[in-house]
C-alpha positions in Angstrom: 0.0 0.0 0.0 1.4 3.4 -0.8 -0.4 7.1 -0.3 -2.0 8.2 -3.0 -1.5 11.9 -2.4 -0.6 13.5 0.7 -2.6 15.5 2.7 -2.4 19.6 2.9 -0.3 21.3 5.1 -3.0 22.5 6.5 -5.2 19.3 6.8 -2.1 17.2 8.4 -1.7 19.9 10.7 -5.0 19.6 12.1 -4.3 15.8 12.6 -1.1 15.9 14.4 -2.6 19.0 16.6 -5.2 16.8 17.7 -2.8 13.9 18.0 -0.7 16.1 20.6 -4.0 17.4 22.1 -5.2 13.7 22.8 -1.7 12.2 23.5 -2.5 9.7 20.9 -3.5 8.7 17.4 -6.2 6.2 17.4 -5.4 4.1 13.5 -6.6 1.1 12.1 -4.8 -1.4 10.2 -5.8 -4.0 8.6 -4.2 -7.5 9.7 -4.3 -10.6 7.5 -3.4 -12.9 10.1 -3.3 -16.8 8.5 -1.4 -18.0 11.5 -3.3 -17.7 14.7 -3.0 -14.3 17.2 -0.1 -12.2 15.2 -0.7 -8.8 14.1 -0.5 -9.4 10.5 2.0 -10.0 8.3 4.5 -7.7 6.4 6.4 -9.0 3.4 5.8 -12.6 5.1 7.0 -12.2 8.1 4.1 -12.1 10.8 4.3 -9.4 13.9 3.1 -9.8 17.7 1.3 -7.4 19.5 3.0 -4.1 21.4 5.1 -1.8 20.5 6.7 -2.0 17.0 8.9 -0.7 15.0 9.0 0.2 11.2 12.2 -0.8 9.7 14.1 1.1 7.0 13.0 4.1 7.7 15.5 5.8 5.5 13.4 5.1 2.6 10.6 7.8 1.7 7.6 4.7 1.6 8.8 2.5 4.3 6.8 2.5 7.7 3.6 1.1 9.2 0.5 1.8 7.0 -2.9 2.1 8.9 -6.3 4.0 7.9 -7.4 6.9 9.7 -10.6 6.4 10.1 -12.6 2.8 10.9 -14.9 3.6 7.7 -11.9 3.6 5.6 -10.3 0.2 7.4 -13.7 -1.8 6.6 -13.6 -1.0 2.4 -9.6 -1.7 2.7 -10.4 -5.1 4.0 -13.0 -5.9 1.9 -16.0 -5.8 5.4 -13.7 -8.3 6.5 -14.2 -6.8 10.4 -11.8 -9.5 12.1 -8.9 -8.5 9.6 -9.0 -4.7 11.6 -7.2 -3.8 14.5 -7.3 -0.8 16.3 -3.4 0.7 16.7 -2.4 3.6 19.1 1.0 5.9 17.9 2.2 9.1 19.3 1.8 12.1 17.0 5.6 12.1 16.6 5.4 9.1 15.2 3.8 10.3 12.0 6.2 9.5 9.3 3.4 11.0 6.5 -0.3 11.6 6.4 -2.5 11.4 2.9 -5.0 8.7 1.4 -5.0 5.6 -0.1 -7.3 4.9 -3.0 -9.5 7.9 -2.0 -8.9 7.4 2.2 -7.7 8.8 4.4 -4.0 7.0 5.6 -1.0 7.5 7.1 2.6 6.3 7.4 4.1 5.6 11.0 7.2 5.1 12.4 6.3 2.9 15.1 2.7 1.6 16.4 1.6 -0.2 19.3 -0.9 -2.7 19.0 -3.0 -3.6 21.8 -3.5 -7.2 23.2 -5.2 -9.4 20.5 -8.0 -10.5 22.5 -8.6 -7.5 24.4 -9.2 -4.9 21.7 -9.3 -1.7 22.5 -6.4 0.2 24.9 -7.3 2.9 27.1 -4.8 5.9 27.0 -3.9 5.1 30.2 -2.4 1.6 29.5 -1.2 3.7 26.2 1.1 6.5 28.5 2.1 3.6 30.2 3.4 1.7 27.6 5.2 4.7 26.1 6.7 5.9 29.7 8.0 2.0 29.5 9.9 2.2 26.2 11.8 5.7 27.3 
């Protein structure tokens, strides 16, 4: 998946304002998972839940993918609702905001997925995790 456009200056202002605001930014990414309770896969290679990290960042596209909105997660994964899961990063974590295929997306640097089973993270588990990886 790459970003179709990016987002305004403006427009990805607003986001990463919020993002600060809140202390977090609330994605969803869609997760193929064929192996059981991983986080999806990427090139293969399937990812556990917490806190991860892109790799090779030095390259323009590379980073975590997620939709911005839930609306957007359910067409890019075909209503397939067990394929989505809800991801928390940090506003400085925003590597690039636009849309993919007409919605709105987002590259990130790192995200933390909550437990598998337990769905959604409150921001307080989220501070803690963060004050954890410092």
């Amino acid at each position: 998946m790459c970003l179709s456009y990016k987002l305004k200056p403006k427009q990805a202002d607003k986001i990463k304002a919020e993002a600060r605001k809140r202390g977090y930014v609330r994605v969803w990414k869609v997760c193929r998972s064929y192996r059981g309770n991983t986080t999806g896969t990427c090139f293969g290679l399937p990812y556990c839940k917490g806190f991860r990290m892109a790799e090779n960042l030095s390259v323009v596209v590379a980073g975590w993918y997620a939709y911005l909105t839930e609306e957007a997660a359910i067409i890019g994964s075909y209503n397939i609702l067990k394929d989505i899961k809800v991801c928390y990063a940090k506003a400085s974590w925003i590597k690039g905001l636009g849309t993919f295929n007409g919605r709105p997306a987002g590259i990130f640097t790192h995200l933390y997925f909550p437990d598998w089973d337990k769905g959604d993270m409150t921001i307080r588990e989220f501070r803690a995790m963060c004050r954890e990886q410092k």
